[in-house]
C-alpha positions in Angstrom: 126.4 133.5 99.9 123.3 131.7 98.9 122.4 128.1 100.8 121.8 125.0 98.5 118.2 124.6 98.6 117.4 122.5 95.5 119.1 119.1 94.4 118.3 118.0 91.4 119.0 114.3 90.0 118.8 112.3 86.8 117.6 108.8 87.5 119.0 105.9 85.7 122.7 105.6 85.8 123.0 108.5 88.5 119.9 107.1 91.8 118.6 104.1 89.7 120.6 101.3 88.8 120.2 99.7 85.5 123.4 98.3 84.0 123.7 100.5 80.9 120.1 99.1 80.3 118.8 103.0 78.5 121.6 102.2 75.9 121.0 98.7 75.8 117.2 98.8 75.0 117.3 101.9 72.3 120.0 100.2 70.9 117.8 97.3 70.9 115.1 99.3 69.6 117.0 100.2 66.4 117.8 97.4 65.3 114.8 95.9 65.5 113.7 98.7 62.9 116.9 98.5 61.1 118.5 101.5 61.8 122.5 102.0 61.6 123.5 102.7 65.4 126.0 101.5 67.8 125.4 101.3 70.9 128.0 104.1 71.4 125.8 106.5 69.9 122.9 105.8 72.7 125.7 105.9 75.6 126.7 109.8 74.6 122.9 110.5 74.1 121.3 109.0 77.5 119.1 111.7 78.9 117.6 113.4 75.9 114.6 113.1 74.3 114.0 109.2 73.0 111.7 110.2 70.1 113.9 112.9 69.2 116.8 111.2 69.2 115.2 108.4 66.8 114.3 111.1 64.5 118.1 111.9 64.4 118.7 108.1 63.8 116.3 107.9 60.5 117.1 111.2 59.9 120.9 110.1 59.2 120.0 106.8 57.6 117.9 108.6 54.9 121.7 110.9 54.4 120.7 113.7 55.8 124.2 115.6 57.2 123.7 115.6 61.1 126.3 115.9 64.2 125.1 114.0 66.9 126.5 116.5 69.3 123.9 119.0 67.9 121.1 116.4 68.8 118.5 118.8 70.4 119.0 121.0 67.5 117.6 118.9 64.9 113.9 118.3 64.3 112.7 115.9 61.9 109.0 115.9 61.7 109.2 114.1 58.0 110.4 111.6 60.6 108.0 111.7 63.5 105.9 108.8 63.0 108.3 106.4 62.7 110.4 107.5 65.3 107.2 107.6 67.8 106.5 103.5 66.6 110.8 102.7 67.4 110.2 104.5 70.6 106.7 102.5 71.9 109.1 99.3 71.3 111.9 100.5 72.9 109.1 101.7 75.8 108.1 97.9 76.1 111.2 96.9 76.5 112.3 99.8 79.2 109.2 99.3 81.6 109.5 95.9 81.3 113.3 96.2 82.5 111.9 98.1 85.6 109.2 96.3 86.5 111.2 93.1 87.0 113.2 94.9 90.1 114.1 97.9 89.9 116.0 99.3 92.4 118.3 102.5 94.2 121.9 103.1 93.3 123.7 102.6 97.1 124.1 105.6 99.0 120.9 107.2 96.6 118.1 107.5 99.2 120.6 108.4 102.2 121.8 111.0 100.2 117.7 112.1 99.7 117.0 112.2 103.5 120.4 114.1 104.4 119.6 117.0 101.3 115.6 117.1 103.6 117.3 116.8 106.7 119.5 119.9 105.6 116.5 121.6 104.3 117.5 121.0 100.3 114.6 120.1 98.2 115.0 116.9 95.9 113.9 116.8 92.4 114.3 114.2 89.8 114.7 114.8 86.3 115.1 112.6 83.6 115.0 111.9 79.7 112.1 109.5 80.1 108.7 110.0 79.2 105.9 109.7 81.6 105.4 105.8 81.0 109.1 104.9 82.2 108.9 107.2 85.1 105.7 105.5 86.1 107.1 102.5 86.7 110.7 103.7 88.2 108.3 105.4 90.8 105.9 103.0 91.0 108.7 100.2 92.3 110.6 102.4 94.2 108.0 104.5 96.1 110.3 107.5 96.9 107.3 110.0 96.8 105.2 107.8 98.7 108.0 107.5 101.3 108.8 111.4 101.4 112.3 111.1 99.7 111.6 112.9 96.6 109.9 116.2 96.3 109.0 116.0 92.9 109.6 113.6 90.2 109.6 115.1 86.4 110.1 113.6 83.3 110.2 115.6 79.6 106.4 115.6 79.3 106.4 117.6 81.8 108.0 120.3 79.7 106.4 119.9 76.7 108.2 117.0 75.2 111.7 119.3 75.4 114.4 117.1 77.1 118.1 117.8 78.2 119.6 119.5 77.1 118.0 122.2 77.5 117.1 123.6 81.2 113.5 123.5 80.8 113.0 120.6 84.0 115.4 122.7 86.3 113.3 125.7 85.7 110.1 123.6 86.1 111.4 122.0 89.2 112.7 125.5 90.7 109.2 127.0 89.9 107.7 123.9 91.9 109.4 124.2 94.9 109.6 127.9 94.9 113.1 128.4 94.3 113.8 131.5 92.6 117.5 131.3 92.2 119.5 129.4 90.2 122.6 129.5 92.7 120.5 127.9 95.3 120.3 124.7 93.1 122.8 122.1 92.1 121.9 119.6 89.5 123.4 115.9 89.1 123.7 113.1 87.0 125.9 111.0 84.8 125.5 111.9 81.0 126.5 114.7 78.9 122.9 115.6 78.7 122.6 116.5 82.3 126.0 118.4 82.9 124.9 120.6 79.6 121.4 121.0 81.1 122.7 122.6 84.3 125.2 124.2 82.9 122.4 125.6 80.1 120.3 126.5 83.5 123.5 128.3 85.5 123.2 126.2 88.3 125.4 126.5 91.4 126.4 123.2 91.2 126.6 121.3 88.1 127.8 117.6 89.3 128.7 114.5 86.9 128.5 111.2 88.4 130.6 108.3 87.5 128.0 105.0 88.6 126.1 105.3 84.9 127.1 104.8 80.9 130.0 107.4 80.7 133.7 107.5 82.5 135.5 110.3 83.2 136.7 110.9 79.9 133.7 111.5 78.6 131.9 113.3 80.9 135.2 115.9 81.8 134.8 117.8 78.5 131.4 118.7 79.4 130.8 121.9 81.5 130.7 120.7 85.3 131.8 121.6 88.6 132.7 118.9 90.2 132.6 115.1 88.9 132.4 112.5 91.7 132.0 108.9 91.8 128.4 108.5 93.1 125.8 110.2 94.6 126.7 108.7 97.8 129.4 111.1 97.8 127.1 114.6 97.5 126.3 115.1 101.3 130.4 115.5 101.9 131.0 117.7 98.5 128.0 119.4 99.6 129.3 120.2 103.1 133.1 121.0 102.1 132.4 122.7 98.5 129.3 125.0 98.6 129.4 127.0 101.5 132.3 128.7 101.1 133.2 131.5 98.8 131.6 131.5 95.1 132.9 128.1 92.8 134.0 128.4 89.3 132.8 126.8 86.6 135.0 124.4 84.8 134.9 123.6 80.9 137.6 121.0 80.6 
């Protein structure tokens, strides 16, 4: 029975706090452009790629006949421009969110030095491009302070977000993992439960501390869902070190 070894976790909503502020400023973002969203729509799309996600938006205002469940199937590149000048707005209004005081979700860095002090890797992943990141890290300091491994954002696959598995594979490759049943992957949207379960992670763990409940995120392929990440080191001891666990699709 493979040993954890890798721990992968979204950021906002899942170790960062930030009271629903992803949503709130791509919502924001739209309508400042005058595009027909709710902020519903960015809730169930939190993680993904941000300028692909505006290329949906336009995309569906100009009629074309898109699902947003099928979000990272879609491009739109009739549609790139504008979606890249919505997204630089929406990136003002995200680092400036952070840089006012940003700050851990409780029980997030405890849970960082118990995966190291068990000899489990931490990654970060998130929907965020390299500018956002920046400034999460920058406030926070968990690299500095040897709580994070690695800290990856969708640039660092090329632009491809969740949820596709690209960022577990780049974070296994990283840290020399070579299995995927030696990592578990956590977060609190849709996009990361499909990501890890797109991957074939051990562990594919929804939290309940960002934008989605429980009825959202149970239909997604997970594991386990828990209510923070406060509570990984005990699912972690009792849950994955045992005999083989089953994959739920609820």
């Amino acid at each position: 029975m493979e040993k954890i070894r890798l721990a992968i976790f979204d950021l906002s909503g899942t170790t960062v706090s930030d009271d629903n502020a992803v949503a709130k400023c791509l919502f924001e973002g739209a309508i400042h452009f005058g595009l027909q969203a709710t902020i519903g729509d960015f809730e169930k799309t939190i993680g993904t790629n941000k300028i692909h996600l505006y290329e949906f938006m336009l995309a569906r205002d100009f009629g074309e006949q898109v699902h947003i469940e099928n979000l990272e199937h879609y491009r739109f590149p009739q549609y790139h421009d504008k979606a890249v000048e919505i997204f630089k707005y929406y990136s003002v209004l995200m680092i400036d969110y952070y840089r006012k005081g940003v700050k851990a979700i409780p029980g997030a860095e405890e849970t960082f030095k118990w995966c190291h002090k068990n000899g489990i890797k931490v990654v970060t992943d998130t929907g965020f491009h390299k500018d956002v990141n920046t400034a999460i890290m920058e406030g926070l300091q968990w690299k500095e302070r040897g709580l994070v491994d690695f800290m990856l954002d969708v640039e660092d696959t090329d632009g491809i977000g969740r949820p596709a598995p690209y960022m577990i594979f780049k974070a296994m490759a990283l840290t020399g993992i070579q299995s995927v049943h030696e990592v578990i992957k956590i977060g609190d949207t849709p996009a990361d439960l499909l990501s890890g379960y797109n991957a074939g992670c051990k562990g594919n763990i929804g939290v309940l501390s960002g934008a989605n409940g429980l009825e959202t995120l149970q239909i997604y392929p997970h594991t386990h869902i828990i209510n923070s990440v406060a509570d990984l080191p005990a699912l972690i001891t009792k849950e994955f070190s045992g005999s083989p666990i089953k994959l739920q699709i609820v």
